[in-house]
C-alpha positions in Angstrom: 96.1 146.5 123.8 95.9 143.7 126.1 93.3 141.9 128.1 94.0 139.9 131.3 92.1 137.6 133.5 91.8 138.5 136.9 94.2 135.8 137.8 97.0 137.5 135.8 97.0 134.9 132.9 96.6 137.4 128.8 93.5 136.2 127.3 94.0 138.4 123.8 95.7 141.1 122.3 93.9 143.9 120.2 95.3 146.2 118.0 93.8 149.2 116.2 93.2 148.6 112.1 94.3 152.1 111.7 97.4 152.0 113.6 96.6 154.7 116.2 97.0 155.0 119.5 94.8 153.2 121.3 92.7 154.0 124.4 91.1 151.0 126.1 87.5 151.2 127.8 85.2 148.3 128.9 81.3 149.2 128.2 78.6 146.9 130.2 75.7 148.3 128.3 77.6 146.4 125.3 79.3 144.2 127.4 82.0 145.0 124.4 85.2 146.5 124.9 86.0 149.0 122.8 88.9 151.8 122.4 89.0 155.4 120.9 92.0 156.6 119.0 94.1 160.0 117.9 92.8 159.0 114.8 89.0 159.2 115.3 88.4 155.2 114.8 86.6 153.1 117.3 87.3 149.5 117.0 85.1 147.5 119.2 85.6 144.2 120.3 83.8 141.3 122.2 85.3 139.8 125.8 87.4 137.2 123.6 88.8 139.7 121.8 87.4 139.5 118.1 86.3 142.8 116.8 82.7 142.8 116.1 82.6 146.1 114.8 84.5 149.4 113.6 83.4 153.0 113.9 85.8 155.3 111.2 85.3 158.5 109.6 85.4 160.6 113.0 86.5 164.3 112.3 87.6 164.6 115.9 90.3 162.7 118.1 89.1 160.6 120.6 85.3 161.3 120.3 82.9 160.4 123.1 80.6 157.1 122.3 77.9 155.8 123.7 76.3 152.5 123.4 72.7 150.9 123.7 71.8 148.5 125.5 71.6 145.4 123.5 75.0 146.8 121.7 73.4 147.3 118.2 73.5 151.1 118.2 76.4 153.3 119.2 75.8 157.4 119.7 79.5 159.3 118.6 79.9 162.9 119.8 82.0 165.9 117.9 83.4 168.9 118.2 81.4 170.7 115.0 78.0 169.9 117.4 77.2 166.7 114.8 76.6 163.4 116.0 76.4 160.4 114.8 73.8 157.2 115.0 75.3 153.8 114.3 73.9 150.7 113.7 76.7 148.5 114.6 74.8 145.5 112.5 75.4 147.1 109.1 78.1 149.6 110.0 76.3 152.8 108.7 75.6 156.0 110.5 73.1 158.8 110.2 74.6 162.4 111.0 72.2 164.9 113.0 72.8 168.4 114.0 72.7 168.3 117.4 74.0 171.6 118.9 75.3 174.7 117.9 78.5 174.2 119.7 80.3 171.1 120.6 79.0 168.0 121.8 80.0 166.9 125.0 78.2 163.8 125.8 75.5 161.0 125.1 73.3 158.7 126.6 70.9 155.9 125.5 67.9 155.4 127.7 67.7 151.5 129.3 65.7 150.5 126.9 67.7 151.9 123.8 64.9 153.5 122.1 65.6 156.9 123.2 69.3 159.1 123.0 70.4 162.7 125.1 72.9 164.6 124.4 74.3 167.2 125.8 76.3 170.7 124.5 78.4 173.3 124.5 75.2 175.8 123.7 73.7 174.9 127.4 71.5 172.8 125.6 69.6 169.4 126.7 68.5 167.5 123.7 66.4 164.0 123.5 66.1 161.9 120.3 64.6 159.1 118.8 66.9 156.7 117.1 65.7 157.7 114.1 67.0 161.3 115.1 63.6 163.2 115.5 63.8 165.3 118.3 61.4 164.9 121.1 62.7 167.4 123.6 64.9 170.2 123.7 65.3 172.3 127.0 68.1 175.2 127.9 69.7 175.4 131.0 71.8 178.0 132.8 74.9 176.6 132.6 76.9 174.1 130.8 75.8 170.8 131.3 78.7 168.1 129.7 77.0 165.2 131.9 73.5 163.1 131.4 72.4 160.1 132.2 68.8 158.0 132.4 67.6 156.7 135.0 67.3 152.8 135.3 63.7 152.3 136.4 62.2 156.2 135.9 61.0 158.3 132.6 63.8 161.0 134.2 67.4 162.1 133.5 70.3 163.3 135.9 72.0 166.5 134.8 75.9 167.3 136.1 76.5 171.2 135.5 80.2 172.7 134.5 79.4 174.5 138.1 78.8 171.2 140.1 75.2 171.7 140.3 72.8 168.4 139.8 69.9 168.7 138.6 66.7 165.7 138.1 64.7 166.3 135.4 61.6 164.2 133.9 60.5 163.7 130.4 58.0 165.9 130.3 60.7 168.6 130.6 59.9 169.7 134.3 62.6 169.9 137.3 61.9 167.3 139.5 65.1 168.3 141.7 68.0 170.8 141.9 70.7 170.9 144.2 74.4 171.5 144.6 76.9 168.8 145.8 80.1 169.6 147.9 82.9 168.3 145.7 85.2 169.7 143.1 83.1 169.9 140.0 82.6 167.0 138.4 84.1 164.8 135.8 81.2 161.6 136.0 77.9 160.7 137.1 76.1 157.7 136.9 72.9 155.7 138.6 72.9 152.6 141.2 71.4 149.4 139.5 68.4 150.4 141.3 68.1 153.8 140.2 67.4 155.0 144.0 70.8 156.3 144.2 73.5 158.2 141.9 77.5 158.9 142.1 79.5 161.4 141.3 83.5 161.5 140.7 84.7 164.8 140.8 87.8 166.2 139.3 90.4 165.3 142.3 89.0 161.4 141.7 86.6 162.2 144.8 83.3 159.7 144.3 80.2 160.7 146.5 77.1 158.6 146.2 73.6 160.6 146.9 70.2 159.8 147.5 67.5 161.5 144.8 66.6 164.1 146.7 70.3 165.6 147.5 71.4 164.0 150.6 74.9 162.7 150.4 75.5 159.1 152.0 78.8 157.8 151.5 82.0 159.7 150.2 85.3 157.4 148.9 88.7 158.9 148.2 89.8 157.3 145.4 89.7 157.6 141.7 87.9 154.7 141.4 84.9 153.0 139.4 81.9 150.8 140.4 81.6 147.0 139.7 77.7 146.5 137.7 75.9 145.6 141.2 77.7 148.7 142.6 79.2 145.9 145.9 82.6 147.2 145.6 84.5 150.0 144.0 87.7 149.3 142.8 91.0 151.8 143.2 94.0 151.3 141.1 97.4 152.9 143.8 101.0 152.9 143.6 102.9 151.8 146.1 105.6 154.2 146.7 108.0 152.5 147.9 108.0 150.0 145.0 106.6 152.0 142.6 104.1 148.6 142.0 100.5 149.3 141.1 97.8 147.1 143.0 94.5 147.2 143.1 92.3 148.5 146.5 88.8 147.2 146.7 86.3 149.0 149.2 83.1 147.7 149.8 79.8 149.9 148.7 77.2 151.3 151.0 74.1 152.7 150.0 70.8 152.9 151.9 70.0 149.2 150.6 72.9 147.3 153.1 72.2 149.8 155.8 72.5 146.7 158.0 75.6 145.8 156.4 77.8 148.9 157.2 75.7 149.2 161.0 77.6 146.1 161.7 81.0 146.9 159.8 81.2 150.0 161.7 80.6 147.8 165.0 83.1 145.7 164.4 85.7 148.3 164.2 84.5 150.3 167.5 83.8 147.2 170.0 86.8 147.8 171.2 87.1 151.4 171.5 83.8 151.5 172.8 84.2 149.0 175.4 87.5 150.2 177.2 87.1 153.9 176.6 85.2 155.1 180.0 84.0 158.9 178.0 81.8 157.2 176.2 78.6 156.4 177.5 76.2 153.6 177.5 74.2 154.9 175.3 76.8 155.4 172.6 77.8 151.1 173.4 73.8 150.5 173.3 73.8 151.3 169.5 76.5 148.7 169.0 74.4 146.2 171.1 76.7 146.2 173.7 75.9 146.2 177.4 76.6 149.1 180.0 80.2 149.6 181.0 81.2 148.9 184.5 81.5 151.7 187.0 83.8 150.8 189.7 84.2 153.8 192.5 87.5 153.7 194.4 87.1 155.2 197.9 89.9 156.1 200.0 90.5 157.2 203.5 
């Protein structure tokens, strides 16, 4: 595995210590890369490329993993409904029966002191680190996506039916609501915790407010940069069969100002020479009443 600047130039070259094949991910929570393998292994490594740490013993194939914050504890997932707690510092795990089916996913909390994970029972399960349970709630259907909020004491729950729902600690709905996209495959929070995305199965990412309303929609099977500004897309170019790589610029209710004026720019001159509009229609763009001009003939 490889890892490039973004001006093009290698900076290292990682291999897995197990010779499996590899399957690269970059993790801000750890700011660590690290890759999962056919073999269960998890080497992790830091942005120079020197591996800081090793995960082994994994009974299934590329297992989910989840990190903590400061990058001292890592959260692996299984098919038997065990998971694991690692201290990364030591390299030991403690194993905790989580669900009675398999685990789909896990999530630290921001501060890294508390863990969810979710299960193929229909199951919603927090821990402590040192894997006490602190709550344990049942929902209708499967539910193979959590995450914690940045800045609340709730969690965000993605259903196998493409139902969301909010949900704070003290195990009460806050929310519940359905989004109009197919399924989904991701969710995750804005830095500011007032909005969250969702990437659905077609590659589809929609970005909602907390109460349900949808605000922006991109086409792309894309991912967020960490301030959520831009959203990068990865395309072929069909006639060349060249990858590149599309930036689009995010919009969320914080740079309201910021796409009010984008979206300007792009219809000044539609709105200006296109007499079906009215003025009132050019008056939200700031610009000034079109000229009538009445010819008369004889």
């Amino acid at each position: 595995m490889w890892l490039w600047s973004s001006d093009a130039e290698l900076m290292s070259m990682m291999t897995n210590p197990n010779d499996g094949p590899l399957l690269g991910r970059f993790n801000t929570d750890c700011n660590c890369i690290y890759s999962v393998s056919s073999d269960g292994t998890v080497p992790i490594w830091d942005l120079r490329g020197n591996q800081i740490s090793l995960i082994s013993g994994q009974s299934q194939r590329f297992p989910e993993v989840a990190f903590s914050s400061d990058g001292d504890f890592a959260i692996t997932t299984s098919e038997n409904g065990m998971a694991r707690i690692w201290d990364l510092k030591v390299g030991k795990a403690t194993e905790i029966e989580a669900h009675d089916d398999e685990v789909y996913k896990a999530t630290f909390s921001p501060n890294g002191n508390l863990f969810a994970t979710t299960g193929g029972d229909s199951k919603i399960k927090i821990w402590e680190l040192n894997g006490n349970k602190v709550l344990e709630t049942e929902i209708q259907n499967q539910a193979p996506h959590i995450k914690f909020s940045p800045n609340r004491n709730q969690v965000l729950i993605g259903s196998a039916d493409g139902s969301v729902q909010l949900w704070n600690l003290d195990n009460n709905v806050v929310s519940h609501f359905e989004i109009n996209l197919n399924g989904i495959s991701e969710i995750q929070y804005s830095p500011d915790g007032n909005h969250f995305a969702i990437t659905d199965r077609d590659g589809v990412v929609g970005i909602w407010l907390l109460n349900g309303q949808q605000i922006a929609e991109y086409s792309v099977h894309g991912s967020f940069n960490k301030d959520w500004t831009l959203i990068a897309n990865l395309q072929r170019n069909p006639l060349s069969n060249n990858h590149f790589l599309d930036l689009a610029t995010v919009y969320t209710t914080s740079n309201l100002d910021e796409l009010i004026t984008d979206a300007c720019d792009r219809l000044t001159p539609y709105l200006m020479n296109n007499p079906d509009r009215s003025d009132e229609d050019r008056a939200l763009c700031g610009l000034p009443p079109l000229e009538q001009t009445t010819t008369t003939s004889d």
